[in-house]
C-alpha positions as CSV (number, residue, x, y, z in Angstrom):
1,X,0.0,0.0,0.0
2,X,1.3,3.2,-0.9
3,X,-0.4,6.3,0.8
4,X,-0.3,9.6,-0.5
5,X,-1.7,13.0,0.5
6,X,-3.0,15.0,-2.3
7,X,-6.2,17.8,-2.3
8,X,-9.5,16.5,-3.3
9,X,-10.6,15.8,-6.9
10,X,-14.0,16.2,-8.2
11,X,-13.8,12.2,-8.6
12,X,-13.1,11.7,-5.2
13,X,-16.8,13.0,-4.2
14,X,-18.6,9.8,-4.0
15,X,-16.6,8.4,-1.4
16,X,-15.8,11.4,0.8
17,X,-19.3,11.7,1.0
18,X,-19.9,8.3,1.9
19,X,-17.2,8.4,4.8
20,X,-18.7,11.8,5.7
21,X,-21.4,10.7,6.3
22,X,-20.9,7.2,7.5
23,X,-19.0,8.8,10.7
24,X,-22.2,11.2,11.1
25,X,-24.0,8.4,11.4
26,X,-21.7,6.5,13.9
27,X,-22.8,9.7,16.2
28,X,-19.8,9.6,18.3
29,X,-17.2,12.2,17.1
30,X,-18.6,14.8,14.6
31,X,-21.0,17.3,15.4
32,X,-23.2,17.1,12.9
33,X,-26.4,15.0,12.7
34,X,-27.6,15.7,9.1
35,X,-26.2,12.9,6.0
36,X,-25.1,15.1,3.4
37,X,-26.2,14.5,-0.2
38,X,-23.1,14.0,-3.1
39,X,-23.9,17.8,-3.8
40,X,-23.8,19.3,-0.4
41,X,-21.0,17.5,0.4
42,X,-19.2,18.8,-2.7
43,X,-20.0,22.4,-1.9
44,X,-19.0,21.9,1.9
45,X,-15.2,20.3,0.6
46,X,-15.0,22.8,-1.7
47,X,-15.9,25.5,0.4
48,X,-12.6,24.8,3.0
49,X,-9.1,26.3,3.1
50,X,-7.6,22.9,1.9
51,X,-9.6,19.3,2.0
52,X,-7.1,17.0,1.3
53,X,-7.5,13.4,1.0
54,X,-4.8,9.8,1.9
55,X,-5.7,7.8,-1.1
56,X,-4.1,4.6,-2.1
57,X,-4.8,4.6,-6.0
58,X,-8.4,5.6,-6.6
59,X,-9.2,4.8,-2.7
60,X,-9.7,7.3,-0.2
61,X,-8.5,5.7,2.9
62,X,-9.2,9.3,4.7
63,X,-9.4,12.8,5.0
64,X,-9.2,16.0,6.3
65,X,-11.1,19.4,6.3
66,X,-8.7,22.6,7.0
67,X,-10.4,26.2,7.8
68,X,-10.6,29.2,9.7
69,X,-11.7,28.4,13.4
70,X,-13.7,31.7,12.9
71,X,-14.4,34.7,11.6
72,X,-12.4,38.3,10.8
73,X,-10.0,39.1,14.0
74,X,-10.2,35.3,15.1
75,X,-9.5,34.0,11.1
76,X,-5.4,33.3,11.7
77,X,-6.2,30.0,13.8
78,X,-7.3,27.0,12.0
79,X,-9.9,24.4,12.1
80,X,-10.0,21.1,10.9
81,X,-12.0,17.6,11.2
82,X,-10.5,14.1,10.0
83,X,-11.7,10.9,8.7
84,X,-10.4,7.6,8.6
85,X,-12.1,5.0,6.1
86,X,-14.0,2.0,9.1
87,X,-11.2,-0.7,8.1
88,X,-8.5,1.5,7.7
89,X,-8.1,2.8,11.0
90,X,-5.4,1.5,13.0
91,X,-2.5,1.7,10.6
92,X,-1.8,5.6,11.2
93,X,-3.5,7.0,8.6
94,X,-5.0,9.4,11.3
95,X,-1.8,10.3,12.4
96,X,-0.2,11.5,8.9
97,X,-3.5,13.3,8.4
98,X,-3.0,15.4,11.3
99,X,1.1,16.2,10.6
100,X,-0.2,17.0,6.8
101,X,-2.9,19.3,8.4
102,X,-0.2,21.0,10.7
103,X,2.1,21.4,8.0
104,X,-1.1,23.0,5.6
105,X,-1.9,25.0,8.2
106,X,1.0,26.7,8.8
107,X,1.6,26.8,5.0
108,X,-1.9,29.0,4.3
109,X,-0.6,31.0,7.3
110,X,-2.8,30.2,10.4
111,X,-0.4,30.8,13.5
112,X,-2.4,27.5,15.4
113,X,-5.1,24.7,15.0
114,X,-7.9,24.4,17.4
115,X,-10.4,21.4,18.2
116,X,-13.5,22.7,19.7
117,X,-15.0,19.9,20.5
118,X,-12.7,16.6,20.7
119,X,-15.4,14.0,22.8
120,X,-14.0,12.8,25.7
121,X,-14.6,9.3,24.8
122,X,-12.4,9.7,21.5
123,X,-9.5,8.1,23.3
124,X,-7.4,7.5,20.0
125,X,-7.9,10.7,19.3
126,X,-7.1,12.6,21.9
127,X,-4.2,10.1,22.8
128,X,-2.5,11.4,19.0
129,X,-3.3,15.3,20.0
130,X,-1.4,15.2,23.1
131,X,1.7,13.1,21.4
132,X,1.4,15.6,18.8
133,X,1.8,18.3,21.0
134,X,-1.9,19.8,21.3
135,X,-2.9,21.5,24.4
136,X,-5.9,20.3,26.3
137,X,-6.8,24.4,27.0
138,X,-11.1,23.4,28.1
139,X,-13.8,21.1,28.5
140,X,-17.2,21.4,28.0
141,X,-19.1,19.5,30.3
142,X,-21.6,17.9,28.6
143,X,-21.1,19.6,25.4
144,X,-22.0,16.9,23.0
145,X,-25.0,14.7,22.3
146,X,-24.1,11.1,21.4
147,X,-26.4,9.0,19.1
148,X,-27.2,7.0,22.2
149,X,-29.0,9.7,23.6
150,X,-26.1,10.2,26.5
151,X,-24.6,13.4,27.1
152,X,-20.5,13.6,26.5
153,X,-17.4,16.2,27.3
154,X,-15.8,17.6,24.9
155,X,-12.4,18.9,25.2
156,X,-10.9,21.6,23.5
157,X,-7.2,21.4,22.1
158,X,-4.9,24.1,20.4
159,X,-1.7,23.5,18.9
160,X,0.4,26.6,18.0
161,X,2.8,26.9,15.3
């Protein structure tokens, strides 16, 4: 297998949207609640900074979705979300998605990246962050809404360049 990192490509749509929204539906990391249609998903990618994909040939094996963490005076620190393809996690995909992130980010000029809302029971996740070098800086207590109806943490994380 050999992985490369590469921005998305119009042909990649079917499947981002179908990992998008598969880890939607797993209702234990991302936000969001709503399954995105092939279009919607195309303008939200295409709307980012950067999305950038880890493909092995035509497979998308993950991704990652770089932007401003908000608005005007607040617009230098980054944003991003990240997913990994069900059977490829495990094999560190996750964890070149986040250096490639780190190293876009700084590239398009964002002095940090912040996660606003890592859930507490992400353990893999926020395991990487912190060997990475985030900063736990918050939690939210009881900030998100699982799928199973429980209420979760969240943590927030910064990195800065």
């Amino acid at each position: 297998m050999e992985i490369i990192f590469r921005p998305y490509e119009q042909k990649d749509i079917a499947q981002l949207t179908k990992l998008w929204n598969h880890i939607t539906e797993e209702g234990i990391s991302f936000p969001g609640d709503q399954l995105l249609s092939e279009q919607e998903a195309s303008d939200m990618f295409a709307a980012q900074t950067l999305t950038a994909c880890a493909v092995d040939g035509d497979e998308v094996l993950g991704f990652y979705i770089l932007h401003p963490n908000a608005v005007g005076r607040c617009a230098h620190v980054a944003n991003a979300s990240y997913g990994v393809k069900e059977g490829c996690r495990g094999r560190g995909i996750g964890r070149r998605l986040v250096q490639h992130s780190l190293e876009q980010a700084k590239a398009h000029g964002f002095v940090g990246l912040q996660f606003n809302a890592v859930v507490e029971t992400n353990t893999v996740a926020i395991g990487l962050y912190k060997q990475l070098g985030f900063r736990h800086v918050g939690t939210i207590q009881k900030g998100y809404h699982a799928k199973d109806g429980s209420l979760r943490d969240i943590l927030i994380f910064y990195y800065l360049f």
